[in-house]
C-alpha positions, 0 to 999 in steps of 0.5 A, spaced: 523 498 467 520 497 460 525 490 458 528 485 462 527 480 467 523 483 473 525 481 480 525 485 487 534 486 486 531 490 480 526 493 484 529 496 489 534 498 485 530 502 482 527 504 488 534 507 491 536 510 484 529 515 484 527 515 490 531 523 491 529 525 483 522 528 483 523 528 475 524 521 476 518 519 481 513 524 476 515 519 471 514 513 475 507 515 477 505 517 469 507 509 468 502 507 473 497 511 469 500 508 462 497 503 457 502 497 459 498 492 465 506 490 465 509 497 466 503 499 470 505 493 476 513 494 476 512 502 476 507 500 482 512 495 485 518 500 485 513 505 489 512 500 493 520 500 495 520 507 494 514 508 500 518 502 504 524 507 506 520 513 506 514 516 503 515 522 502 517 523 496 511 520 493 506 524 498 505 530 493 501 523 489 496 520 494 489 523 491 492 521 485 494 514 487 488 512 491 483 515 485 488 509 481 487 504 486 480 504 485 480 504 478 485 498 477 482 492 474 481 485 478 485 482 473 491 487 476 492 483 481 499 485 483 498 492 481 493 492 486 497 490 491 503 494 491 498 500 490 494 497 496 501 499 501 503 505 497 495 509 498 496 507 505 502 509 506 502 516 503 496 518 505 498 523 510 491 527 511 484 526 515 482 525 508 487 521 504 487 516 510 480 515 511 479 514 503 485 510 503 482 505 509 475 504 505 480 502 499 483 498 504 476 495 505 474 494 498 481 490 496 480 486 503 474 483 498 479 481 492 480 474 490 487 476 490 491 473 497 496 478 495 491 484 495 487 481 501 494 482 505 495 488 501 489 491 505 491 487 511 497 490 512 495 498 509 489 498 514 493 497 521 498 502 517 493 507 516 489 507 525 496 508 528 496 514 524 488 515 524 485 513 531 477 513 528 481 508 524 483 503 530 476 499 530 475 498 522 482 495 522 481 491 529 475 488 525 478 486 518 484 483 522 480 479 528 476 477 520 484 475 517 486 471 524 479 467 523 478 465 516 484 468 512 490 464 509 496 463 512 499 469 509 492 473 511 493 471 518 501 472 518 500 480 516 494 480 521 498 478 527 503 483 524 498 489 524 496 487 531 502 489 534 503 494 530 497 497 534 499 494 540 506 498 539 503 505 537 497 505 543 504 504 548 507 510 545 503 514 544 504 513 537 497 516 533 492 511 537 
């Protein structure tokens, strides 16, 4: 991860290649926490794909991911934003989720579109599997809808279906 060009081929790669290999994923999140901003937002982007298909493998990592988002600086912009989907995405207790959601909140405030798409989309990830959830989101994607970028607006309509799909399911809502 550390030399050559960077792409999403390059990432999902990755992603495919470690996903399995609890070594592997432990180096990966220890590259998240390194010096090198570069490495950092590439170690992000591959646990972003990692998380895509399944986030149990970094799941043993929530606390510690979330506690990183909250650390990462504004600059970082696209750590944040990989990062962003990964806490909502492994967070899998009370706990996790409800944190997750008040990072979600902070990154809806960024100046980063993408973060801000970032926190749009982890919120309406995390109220279908927290119901004390389902307001907060529905507020930050009525906001989205109404003063957000075209980007913001396409992940909020995106969440609203998703929380229509899982309040018809039964699906944590």
């Amino acid at each position: 991860m550390r030399r050559g060009r960077w792409g999403l081929e390059r990432a999902r790669g990755t992603a495919r290649r470690i996903s399995g290999d609890k070594s592997a994923i432990k180096a990966l999140v220890g590259a998240m926490f390194g010096d090198d901003p570069e490495l950092r937002k590439r170690a992000a982007d591959v646990a972003r794909r990692i998380t895509e298909r399944d986030s149990v493998p970094l799941e043993h990592y929530a606390d510690e991911l979330a506690g990183l988002l909250a650390e990462v600086s504004l600059e970082e912009s696209r750590t944040r934003w990989h990062l962003g989907l990964v806490v909502a995405r492994v967070a899998h207790t009370r706990e996790q989720r409800l944190r997750a959601a008040r990072l979600m909140e902070l990154l809806m405030e960024d100046e980063s579109n993408v973060a801000r798409c970032s926190a749009i989309e982890g919120i309406a990830l995390l109220a279908c599997q927290e119901a004390s959830l389902r307001e907060v989101a529905e507020e930050m994607i009525e906001r989205a809808l109404r003063e957000g970028t075209l980007a913001m607006k396409c992940r909020a309509r995106e969440g609203t279906l998703r929380l229509e799909k899982g309040s018809r399911v039964g699906g944590g809502v």
